[in-house]
C-alpha positions in Angstrom: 140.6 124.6 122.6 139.1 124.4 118.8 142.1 124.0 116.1 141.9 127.5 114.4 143.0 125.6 111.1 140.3 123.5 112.0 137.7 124.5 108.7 134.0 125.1 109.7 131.9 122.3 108.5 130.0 124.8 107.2 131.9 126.8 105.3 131.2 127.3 101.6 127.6 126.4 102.5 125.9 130.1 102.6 123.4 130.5 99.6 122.4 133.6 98.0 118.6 134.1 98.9 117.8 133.6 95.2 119.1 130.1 95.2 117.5 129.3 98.5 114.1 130.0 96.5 115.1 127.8 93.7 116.3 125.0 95.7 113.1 125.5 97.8 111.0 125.4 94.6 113.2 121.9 93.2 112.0 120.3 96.4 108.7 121.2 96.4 108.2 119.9 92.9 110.0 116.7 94.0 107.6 115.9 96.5 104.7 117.1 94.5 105.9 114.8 92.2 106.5 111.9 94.4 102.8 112.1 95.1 101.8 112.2 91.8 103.5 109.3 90.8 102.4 107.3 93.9 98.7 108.8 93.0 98.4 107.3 89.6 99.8 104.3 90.4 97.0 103.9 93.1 94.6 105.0 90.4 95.2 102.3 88.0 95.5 99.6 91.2 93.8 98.9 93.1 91.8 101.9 92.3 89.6 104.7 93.9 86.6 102.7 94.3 88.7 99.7 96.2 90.1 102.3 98.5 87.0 103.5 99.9 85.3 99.7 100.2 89.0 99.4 102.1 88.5 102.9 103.9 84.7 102.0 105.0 85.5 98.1 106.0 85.2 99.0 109.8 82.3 100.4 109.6 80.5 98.5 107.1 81.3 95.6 109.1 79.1 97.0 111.9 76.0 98.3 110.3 73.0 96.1 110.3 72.3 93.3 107.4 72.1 94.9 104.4 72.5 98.4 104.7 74.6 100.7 103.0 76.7 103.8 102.9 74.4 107.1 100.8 75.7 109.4 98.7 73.5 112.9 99.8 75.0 114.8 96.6 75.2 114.2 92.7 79.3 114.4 93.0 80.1 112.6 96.1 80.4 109.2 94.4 83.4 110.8 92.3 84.8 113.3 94.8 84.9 111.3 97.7 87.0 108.5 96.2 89.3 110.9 94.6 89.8 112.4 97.9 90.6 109.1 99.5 93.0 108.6 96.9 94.7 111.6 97.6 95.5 111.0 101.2 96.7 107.3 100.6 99.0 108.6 97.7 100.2 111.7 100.4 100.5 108.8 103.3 102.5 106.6 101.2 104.8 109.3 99.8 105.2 111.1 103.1 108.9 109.5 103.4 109.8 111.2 100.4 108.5 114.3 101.5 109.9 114.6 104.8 113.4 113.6 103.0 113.2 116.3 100.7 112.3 119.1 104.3 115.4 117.1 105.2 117.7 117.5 102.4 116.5 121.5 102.5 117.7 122.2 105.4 120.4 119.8 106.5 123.4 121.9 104.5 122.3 124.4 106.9 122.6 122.6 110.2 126.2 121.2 112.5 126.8 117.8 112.5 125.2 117.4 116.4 122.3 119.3 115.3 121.6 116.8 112.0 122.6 114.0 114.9 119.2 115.5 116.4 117.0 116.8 113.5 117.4 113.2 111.5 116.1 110.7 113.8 112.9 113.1 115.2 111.7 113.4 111.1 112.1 109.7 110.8 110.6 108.8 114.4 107.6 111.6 113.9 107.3 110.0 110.3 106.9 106.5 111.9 104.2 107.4 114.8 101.6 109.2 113.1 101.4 106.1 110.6 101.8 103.7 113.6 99.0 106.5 114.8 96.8 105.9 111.8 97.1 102.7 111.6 95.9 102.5 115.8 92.9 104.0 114.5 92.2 102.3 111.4 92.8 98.7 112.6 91.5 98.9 116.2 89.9 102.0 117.3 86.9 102.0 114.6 86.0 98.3 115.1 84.9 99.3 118.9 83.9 102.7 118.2 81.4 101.5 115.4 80.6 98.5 117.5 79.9 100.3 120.6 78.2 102.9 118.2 75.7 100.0 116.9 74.9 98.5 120.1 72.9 101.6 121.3 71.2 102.2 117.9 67.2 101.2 118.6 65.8 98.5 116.6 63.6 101.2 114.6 66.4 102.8 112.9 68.1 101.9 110.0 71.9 103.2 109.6 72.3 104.6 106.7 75.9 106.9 107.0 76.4 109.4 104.4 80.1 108.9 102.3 81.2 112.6 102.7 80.2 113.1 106.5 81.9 109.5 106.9 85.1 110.6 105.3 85.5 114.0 107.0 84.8 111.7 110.8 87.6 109.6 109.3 90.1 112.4 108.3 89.2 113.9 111.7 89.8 110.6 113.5 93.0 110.0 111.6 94.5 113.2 112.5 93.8 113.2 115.8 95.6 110.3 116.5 98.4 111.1 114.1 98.9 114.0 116.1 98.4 112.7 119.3 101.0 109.4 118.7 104.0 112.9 118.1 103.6 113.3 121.8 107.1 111.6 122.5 108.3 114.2 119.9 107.3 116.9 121.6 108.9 116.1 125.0 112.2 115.4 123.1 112.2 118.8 121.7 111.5 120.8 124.2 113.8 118.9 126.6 116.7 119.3 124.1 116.1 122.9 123.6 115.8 123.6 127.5 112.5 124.9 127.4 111.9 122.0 130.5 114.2 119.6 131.9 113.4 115.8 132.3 112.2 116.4 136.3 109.8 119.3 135.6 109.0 117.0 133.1 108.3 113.5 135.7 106.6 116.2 138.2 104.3 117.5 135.1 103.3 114.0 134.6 99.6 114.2 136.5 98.9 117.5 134.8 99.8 115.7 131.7 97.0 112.7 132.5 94.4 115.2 133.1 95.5 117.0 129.9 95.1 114.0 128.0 91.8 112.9 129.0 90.6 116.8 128.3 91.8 116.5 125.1 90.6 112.8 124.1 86.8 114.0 125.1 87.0 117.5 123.3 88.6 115.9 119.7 86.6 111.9 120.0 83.2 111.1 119.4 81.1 111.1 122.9 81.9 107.5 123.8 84.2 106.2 126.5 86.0 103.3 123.7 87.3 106.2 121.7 88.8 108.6 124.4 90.2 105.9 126.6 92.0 104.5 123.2 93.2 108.3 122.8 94.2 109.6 126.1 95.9 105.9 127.5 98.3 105.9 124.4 99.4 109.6 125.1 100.3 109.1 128.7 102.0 105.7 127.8 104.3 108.2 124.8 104.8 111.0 127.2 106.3 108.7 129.5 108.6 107.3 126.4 109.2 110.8 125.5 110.9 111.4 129.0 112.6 108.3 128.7 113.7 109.3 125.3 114.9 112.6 125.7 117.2 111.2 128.1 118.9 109.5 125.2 118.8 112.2 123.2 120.4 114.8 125.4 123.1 112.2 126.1 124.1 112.0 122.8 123.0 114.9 120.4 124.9 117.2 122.5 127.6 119.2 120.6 131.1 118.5 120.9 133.9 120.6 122.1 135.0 122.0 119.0 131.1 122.2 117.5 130.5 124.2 120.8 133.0 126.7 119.6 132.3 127.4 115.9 128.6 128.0 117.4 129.5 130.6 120.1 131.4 132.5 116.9 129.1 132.5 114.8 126.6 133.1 117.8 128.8 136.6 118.5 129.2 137.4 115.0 
C-alpha cells in the first residue's frame, strides 16, 4: 500500500497553458538554433560544394570515364548544395533536437515512464543514422554498380543533380525509417497493443510485409530491396527480443501504479 505522505513526483509540475506555449516556443528556438549554428559552421568547412562531391561519391564512382553530374536549371548549382547543407546540419544536430522533445515533455511523465521514453529517443536517434549511414556506405555502391552494368555501351550517363538529390533524400529516408522497426515493436508491446507471442506468430506476415514494402519504396533492382527488406526482418526480430527487456524493466512500481490509478480516476 502507497505511503499517503508519500508526495507525487509530480506535484508542483502542472503548467498554465500559457507557459506550456512559451516553453514550447524556448525549445523550438533552441533547436532551430542548434541547426543554425551546426549549418554555418558546415558552410565555412568543409563547405556546400564539398558536401555534394561527398554526397555524389558513390555514384560518381560508377559512372563511365569522364562523365559528369548536369545541372538541368539556372539555380540548381546553388540550390542543391544549400539543400545538402541543410540536411547534414539537421543530421548532425538531431541529438540536440530530440533532447530538447525530451526536456519538453519529461516534467510531464513518472519516473517508469521516462525509464521508457529516454532510451527509445536515444535508440530511434541511433538507428536511422546507423540507417543512413547502411545506405550511404553500402547500399549505393551496388545499387549504382548493378545500375551501370546494364547501361548499353551507346549511352552516356549523364544524372541530373536535383533528380539525384531527391533519389538520395528518398533513399535516405526509407532506410531511416525502416532501421525504427525495433522501435515500433517495443512500443506497441509495452503499451499492450500485441504481446511478444502474437508478435513471434506475426513473424512470416512480417517477411512478406517487408519484401512488399522494399519493392514499392526501392529502385526496381533486386540489390536494393534485398538490402531493405533482410535488415527489417533481422530488427523485428531484435525488436521482440527487445521488448522483452523493456517490459521487464520499465514497468511501474508499486507505489507509481497507485499515484497513476488516482490520477487515472480523478
Amino acid at each position: 500500500m502507497a505511503d499517503p505522505k508519500k508526495e507525487d513526483e509530480l506535484a508542483g509540475s502542472e503548467q498554465p497553458f500559457v507557459q506550456h506555449l512559451m516553453e514550447l516556443r524556448d525549445r523550438l528556438l533552441k533547436a532551430v538554433l542548434a541547426i543554425a549554428i551546426v549549418g554555418g559552421v558546415l558552410a565555412f568547412y568543409p563547405g556546400p560544394g564539398r558536401l555534394y562531391d561527398f554526397l555524389a561519391a558513390p555514384l560518381v564512382a560508377h559512372l563511365p570515364v569522364g562523365a559528369t553530374l548536369i545541372a538541368t536549371s539556372v539555380i540548381s548549382p546553388f540550390l542543391v548544395p544549400l539543400k545538402i547543407l541543410l540536411m547534414a546540419a539537421f543530421l548532425i544536430a538531431l541529438p540536440v533536437v530530440l533532447y530538447q522533445v525530451w526536456a519538453f515533455v519529461a516534467p510531464g511523465l513518472y519516473s517508469h515512464e521516462k525509464r521508457l521514453v529516454l532510451p527509445l529517443v536515444v535508440a530511434s536517434t541511433l538507428l536511422f543514422l546507423i540507417g543512413v549511414a547502411f545506405c550511404y556506405y553500402f547500399v549505393f555502391g551496388q545499387v549504382f554498380q548493378f545500375i551501370q552494368s546494364f547501361a548499353p555501351k551507346s549511352i552516356t550517363a549523364a544524372p541530373d543533380i536535383e533528380a539525384y538529390l531527391s533519389f538520395v533524400l528518398s533513399m535516405f529516408l526509407a532506410f531511416g525509417v525502416a532501421f525504427e522497426v525495433p522501435i515500433a515493436v517495443v512500443v506497441l508491446a509495452r503499451m499492450g497493443v500485441v504481446t511478444i507471442e502474437k508478435l513471434k506468430s506475426f513473424r512470416g506476415y512480417f517477411v512478406v510485409g517487408a519484401f512488399v514494402v522494399a519493392a514499392i519504396v526501392t529502385p526496381p533492382d533486386v540489390v536494393s530491396q534485398l538490402a531493405l527488406a533482410i535488415p527489417m526482418c533481422l530488427l523485428y526480430e531484435l525488436g521482440i527480443i527487445a521488448a522483452r527487456l523493456f517490459i521487464r524493466n520499465t514497468q511501474a512500481s508499486e507505489d507509481e501504479s497507485t499515484e497513476v490509478n488516482k490520477d487515472s480516476a480523478a
